[in-house]
VOVO-685729 format. One record per residue (C-alpha): x, y, z. Coordinates in pm, whole numbers. Example, Ala and Ser with C-alpha at 12.3 -4.5 7.8 and 13.67 -1.06 7.14 Angstrom:
xx = 1230	yy = -450	zz = 780
xx = 1367	yy = -106	zz = 714
This chain:
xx = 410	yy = -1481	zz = -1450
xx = 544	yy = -1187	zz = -1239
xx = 654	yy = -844	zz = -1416
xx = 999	yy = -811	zz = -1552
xx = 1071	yy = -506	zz = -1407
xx = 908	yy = -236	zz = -1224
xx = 662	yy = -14	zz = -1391
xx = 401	yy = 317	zz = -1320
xx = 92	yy = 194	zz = -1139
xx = -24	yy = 551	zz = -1034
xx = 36	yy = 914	zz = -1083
xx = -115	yy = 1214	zz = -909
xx = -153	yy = 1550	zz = -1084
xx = -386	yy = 1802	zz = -844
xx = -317	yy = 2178	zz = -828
xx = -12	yy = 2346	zz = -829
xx = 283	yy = 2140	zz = -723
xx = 78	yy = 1882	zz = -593
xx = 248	yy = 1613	zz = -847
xx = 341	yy = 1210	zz = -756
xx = 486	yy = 899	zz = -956
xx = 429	yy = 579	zz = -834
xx = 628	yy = 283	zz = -922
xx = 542	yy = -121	zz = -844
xx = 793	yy = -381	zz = -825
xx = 624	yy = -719	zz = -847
xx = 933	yy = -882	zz = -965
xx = 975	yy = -1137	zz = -692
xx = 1286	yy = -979	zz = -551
xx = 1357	yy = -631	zz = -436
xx = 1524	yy = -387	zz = -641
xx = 1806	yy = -164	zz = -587
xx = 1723	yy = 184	zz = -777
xx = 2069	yy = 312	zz = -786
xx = 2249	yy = -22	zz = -888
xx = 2025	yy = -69	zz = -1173
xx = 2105	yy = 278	zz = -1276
xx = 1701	yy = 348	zz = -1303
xx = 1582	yy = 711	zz = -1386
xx = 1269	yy = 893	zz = -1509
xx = 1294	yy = 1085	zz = -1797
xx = 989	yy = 1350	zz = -1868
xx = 905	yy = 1508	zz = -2164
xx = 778	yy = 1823	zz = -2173
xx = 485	yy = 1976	zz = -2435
xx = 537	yy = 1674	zz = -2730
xx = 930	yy = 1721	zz = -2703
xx = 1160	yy = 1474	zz = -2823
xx = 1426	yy = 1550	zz = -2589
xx = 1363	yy = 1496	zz = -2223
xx = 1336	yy = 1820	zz = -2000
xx = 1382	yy = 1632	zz = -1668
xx = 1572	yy = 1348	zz = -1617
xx = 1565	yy = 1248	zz = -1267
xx = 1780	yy = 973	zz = -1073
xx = 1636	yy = 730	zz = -865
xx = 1767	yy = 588	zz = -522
xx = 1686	yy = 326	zz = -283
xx = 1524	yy = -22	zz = -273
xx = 1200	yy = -109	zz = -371
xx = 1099	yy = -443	zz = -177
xx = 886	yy = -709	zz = -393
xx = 520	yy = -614	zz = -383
xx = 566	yy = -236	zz = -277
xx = 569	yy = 82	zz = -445
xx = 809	yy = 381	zz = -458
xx = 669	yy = 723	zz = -485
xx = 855	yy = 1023	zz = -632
xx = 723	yy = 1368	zz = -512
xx = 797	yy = 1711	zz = -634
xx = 930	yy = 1830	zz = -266
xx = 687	yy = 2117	zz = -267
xx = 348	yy = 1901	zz = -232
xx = 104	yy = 1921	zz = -19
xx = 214	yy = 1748	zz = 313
xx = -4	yy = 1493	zz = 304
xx = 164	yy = 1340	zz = -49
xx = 524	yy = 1465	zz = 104
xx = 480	yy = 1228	zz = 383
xx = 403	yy = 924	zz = 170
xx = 700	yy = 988	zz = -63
xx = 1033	yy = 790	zz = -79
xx = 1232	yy = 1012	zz = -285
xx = 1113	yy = 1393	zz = -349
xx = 1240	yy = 1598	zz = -626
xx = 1313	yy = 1975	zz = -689
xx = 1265	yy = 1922	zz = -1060
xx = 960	yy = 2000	zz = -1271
xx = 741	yy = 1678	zz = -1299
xx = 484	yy = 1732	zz = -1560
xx = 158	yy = 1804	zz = -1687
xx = -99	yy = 1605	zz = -1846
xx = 22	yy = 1638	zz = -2177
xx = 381	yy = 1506	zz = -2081
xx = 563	yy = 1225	zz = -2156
xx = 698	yy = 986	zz = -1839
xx = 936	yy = 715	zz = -1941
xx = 1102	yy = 503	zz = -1690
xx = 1451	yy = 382	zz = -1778
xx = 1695	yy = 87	zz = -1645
xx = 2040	yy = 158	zz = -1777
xx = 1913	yy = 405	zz = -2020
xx = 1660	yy = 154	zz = -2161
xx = 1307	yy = 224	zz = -2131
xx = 1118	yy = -35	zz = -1904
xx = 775	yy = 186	zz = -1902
């Protein structure tokens, strides 16, 4: 049975601002970011309120992934990126959720 909805498969975290989120849609049909109103929310140092909440846009076709990049990565992650962000991502005691219509899917 495929996935409901699209979830994280990957993240990168190197040095600096070198910072990636990967999303996989294996739903059988592509998705339409925007439409479905997705964002990810990140939660910074055990808060309860989110400290980023970042809008996604674009389609994600069944069996790819869409990777969010802060926009000051290395070029090498920049140029694999579908969306990049000016936002702070997070560190590796943050909280990631991804949300469709303000519910959390992941």
């Amino acid at each position: 049975m495929p996935p409901a909805d699209l979830f994280f498969s990957e993240y990168i975290e190197g040095s600096s601002n070198n910072k990636a989120l990967e999303l996989y849609n294996g739903t059988g049909t592509a998705i339409d970011l925007a439409a479905g109103n997705y964002t990810i929310a990140i939660y910074f140092n055990g808060s309860s309120s989110p400290g980023t909440i970042i809008s996604l846009s674009g389609t994600v076709a069944n069996g790819d992934v869409f990777i969010v990049a802060d926009n000051d990565a290395d070029p090498a992650i920049l140029a694999e990126a579908d969306q990049q962000v000016t936002s702070s991502l997070f560190n590796g005691d943050d909280a990631i959720v991804l949300r469709k219509n303000g519910v959390t899917v992941d």
